[in-house]
N, C-alpha and C positions, 0 to 999 in steps of 0.2 A: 499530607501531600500525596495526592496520584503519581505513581511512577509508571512513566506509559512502557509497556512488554509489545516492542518492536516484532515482527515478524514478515520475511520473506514466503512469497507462494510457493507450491508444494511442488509446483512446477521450475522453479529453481533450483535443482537441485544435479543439472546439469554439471561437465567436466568444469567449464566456464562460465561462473556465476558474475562475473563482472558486469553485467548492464542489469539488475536488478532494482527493484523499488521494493521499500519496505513500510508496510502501516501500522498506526497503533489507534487503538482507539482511547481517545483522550478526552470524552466524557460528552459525549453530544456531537462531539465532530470526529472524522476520521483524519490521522495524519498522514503525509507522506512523504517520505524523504528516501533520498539515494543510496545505497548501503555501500556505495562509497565511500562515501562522504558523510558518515552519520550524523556530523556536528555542524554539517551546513546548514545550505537552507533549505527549511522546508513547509509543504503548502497543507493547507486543513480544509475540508469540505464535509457540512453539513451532513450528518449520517444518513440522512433519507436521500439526500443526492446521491452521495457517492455507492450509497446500496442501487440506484437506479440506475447510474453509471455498470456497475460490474455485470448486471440483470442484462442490461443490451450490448454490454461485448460478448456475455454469455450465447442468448440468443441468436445475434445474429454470425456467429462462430467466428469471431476475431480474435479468442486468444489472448490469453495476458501471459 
């Protein structure tokens, strides 16, 4: 069984971590859930997507 290794951006690491997202990659797809809320809910997007997602907040300097 895959155990997914959660992980917050390196950019979290502020005084105030509370409004964070955390992803795991879970075999094909990316997860993402609240680091709140570990055990809530949370949402999965196809790896080529979500790589294409991070490519244009990158580019167009929006910041995660």
């Amino acid at each position: 069984m895959h155990v997914p290794r959660w992980r917050k951006s390196t950019r979290s690491d502020g005084i105030d971590n509370s409004e964070c997202v955390e992803v795991a990659d879970l075999g094909g797809v990316i997860g993402v859930r609240d680091s709140k809320d570990p055990s809530g809910p949370r949402l999965a997007f196809p790896a080529e997507s979500f790589a294409a997602f991070l490519f244009r907040v990158k580019r167009d300097g929006l910041g995660l």
